[in-house]
N, C-alpha and C positions, 0 to 999 in steps of 0.2 A: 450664182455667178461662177463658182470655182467649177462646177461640175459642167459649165457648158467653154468654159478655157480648156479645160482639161481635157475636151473631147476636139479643140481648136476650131471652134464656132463663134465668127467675129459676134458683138455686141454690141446692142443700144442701148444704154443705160438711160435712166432718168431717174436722179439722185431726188432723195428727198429730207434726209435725215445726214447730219455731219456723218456720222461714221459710212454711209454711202456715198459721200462724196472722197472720203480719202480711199476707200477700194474702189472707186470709179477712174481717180486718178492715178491709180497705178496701171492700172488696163488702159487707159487712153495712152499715159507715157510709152505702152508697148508698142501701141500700132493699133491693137486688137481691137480699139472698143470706139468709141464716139457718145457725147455726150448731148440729148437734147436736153433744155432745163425745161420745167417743170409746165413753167408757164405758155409754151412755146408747142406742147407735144400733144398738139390734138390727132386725129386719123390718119388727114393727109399730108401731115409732115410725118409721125410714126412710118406709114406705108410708105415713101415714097426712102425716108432718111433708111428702112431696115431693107430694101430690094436693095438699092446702092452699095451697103456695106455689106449684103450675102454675096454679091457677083463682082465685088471690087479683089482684085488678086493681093494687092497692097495687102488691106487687112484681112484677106485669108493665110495670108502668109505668115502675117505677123502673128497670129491667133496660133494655128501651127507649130512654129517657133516656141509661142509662152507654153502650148501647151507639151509641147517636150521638154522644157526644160520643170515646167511642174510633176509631170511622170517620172521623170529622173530622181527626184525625191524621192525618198524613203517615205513610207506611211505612217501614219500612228502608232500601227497594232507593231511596227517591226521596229519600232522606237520606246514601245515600254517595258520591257527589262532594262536599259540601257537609262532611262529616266528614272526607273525601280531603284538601279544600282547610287545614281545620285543621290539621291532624295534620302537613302539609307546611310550613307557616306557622310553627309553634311550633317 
């Protein structure tokens, strides 16, 4: 999920598991994403629900948006000295 925000490519989720439902709901809060449920996400609502939201501007935008302000973040690797330094400290 994070790597295809990060490239600002809106999304269809279909949560299955709680914790895919709380990163589901963060990405639909953006704009970016939309949610079929489970029960509901045979072919022709998949194909028709993922053409919609690839050529909707709304959530290319929004997708966009999340994922510049995710690239704007610092990464991991340039966050551990600095977590190094913590962790040594405490």
């Amino acid at each position: 999920m994070l790597t295809a925000v990060s490239r600002g490519v809106p999304l269809l989720l279909i949560p299955q598991l709680p914790d895919h439902a709380a990163h589901a709901a963060g990405a639909v809060g953006s704009g970016a994403a939309e949610l079929v449920p489970w029960e509901l996400a045979d072919a022709a609502r998949l194909r028709e629900d993922a053409s919609r939201l690839l050529t909707s501007e709304k959530h290319r935008k929004a997708a966009g948006e999340l994922a510049d302000e995710i690239n704007a973040q610092p990464s991991p690797a340039a966050l551990v000295d600095r977590l190094a330094e913590i962790i040594c400290v405490a």
